[in-house]
N, C-alpha and C positions, 0 to 999 in steps of 0.2 A: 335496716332499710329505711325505718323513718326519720334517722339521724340523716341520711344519705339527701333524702328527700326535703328536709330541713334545714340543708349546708350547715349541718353542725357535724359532719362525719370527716372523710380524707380529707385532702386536698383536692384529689381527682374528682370526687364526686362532688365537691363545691360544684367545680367548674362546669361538672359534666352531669347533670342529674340522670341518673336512671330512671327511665318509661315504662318496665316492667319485671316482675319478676320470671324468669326463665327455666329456673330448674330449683328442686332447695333436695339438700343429700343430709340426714341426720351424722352426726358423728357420737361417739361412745362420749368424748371429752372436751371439754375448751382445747385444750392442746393440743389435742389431734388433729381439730378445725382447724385450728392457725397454724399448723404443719402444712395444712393440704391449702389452706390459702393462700401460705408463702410459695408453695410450687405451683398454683393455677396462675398466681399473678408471671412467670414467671413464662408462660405461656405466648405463643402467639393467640391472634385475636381469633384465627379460622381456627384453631385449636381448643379455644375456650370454647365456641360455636359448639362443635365437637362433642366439645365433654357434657357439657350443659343437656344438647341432643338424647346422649345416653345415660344421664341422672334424670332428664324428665320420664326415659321411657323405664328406669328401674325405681323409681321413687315420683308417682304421678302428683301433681300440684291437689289435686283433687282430695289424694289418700292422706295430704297433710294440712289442708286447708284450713282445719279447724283448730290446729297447733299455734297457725303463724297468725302474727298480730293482722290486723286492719289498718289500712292504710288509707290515707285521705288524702 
């Protein structure tokens, strides 16, 4: 996220910074993230919406809050 935030991340998020975080879903492995990232990107946008909706309601921003870095 602070890479993103930084324009030192995609290309996409050069162009397009993200305003906030939305949802965050642990996974067991790096791989398994970048599995499931290749298939969200893959996504439409009402769909990501979607998914997001129902990882914030099964994994609250709050219960991981002290995990994820701070951002500035």
């Amino acid at each position: 996220m602070s890479k993103h935030r930084n324009g030192t991340g995609a290309m996409f998020t050069r162009l397009n910074r993200p305003e906030e975080l939305l949802a965050v879903r642990p996974f067991p492995s790096k791989v398994e993230a970048m599995r499931v990232e290749y298939q969200v990107k893959r996504l439409t946008s009402v769909h990501k919406r979607f998914l997001a909706s129902r990882w914030r309601e099964e994994y609250p921003l709050d219960q991981f809050a002290e995990q994820l870095p701070t951002f500035v």
